[in-house]
N, C-alpha and C positions, 0 to 999 in steps of 0.2 A: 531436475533443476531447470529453471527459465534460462532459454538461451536468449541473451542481447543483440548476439551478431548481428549484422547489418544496422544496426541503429546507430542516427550521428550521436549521439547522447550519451555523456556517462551513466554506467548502469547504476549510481546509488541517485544521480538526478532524477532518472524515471521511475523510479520507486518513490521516493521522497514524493514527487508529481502526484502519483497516484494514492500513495496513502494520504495525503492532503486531501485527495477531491473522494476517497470513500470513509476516512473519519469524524469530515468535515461537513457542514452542508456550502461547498466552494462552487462556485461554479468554472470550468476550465479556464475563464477569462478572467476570474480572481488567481485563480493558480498563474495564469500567464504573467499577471500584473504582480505578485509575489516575486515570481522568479525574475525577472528585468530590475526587481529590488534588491536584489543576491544577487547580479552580474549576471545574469544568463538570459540567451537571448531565443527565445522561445514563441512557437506561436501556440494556440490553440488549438487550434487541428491536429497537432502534435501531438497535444495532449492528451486530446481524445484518441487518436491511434493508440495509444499505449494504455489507456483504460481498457478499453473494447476487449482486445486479447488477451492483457496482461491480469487485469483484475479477476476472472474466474479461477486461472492456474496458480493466483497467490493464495483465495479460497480453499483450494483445494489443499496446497500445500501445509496453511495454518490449521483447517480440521485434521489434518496428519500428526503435526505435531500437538495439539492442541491435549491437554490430560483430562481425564473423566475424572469426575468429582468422586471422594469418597464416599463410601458405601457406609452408613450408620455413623456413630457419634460418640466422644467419649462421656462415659458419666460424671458428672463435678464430683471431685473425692476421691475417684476411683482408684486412684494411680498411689 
């Protein structure tokens, strides 16, 4: 599991942060300007702190969980 510790930031705001700036095409400074829209007061730099490291080990974590497609197909009728 990602540890948060030492971060000023709640941990579902730096997730939220980051899946915005990798499902989006955002750039930090749209995220920054988002989140001052939702109360929070955030810079950019931030932001990117928590992209940098955090973004590979959510990667890894979602091909973990992530399910392989089934194998072959049913026939119409079959059943």
């Amino acid at each position: 599991m990602i540890s948060f510790n030492g971060r000023n930031f709640e941990k579902e705001m730096i997730l939220q942060s980051i899946r915005w700036y990798l499902a989006y095409s955002l750039s930090y400074r749209d995220i920054e300007e988002i989140m001052k829209e939702r109360g929070f007061d955030v810079d950019q730099s931030s932001i990117q702190r928590w992209v940098v490291p955090y973004a590979p080990q959510l990667e890894a974590i979602f091909h973990q969980k992530k399910k392989r497609p089934v194998r072959g197909y049913l026939k119409p009728g079959a059943m």
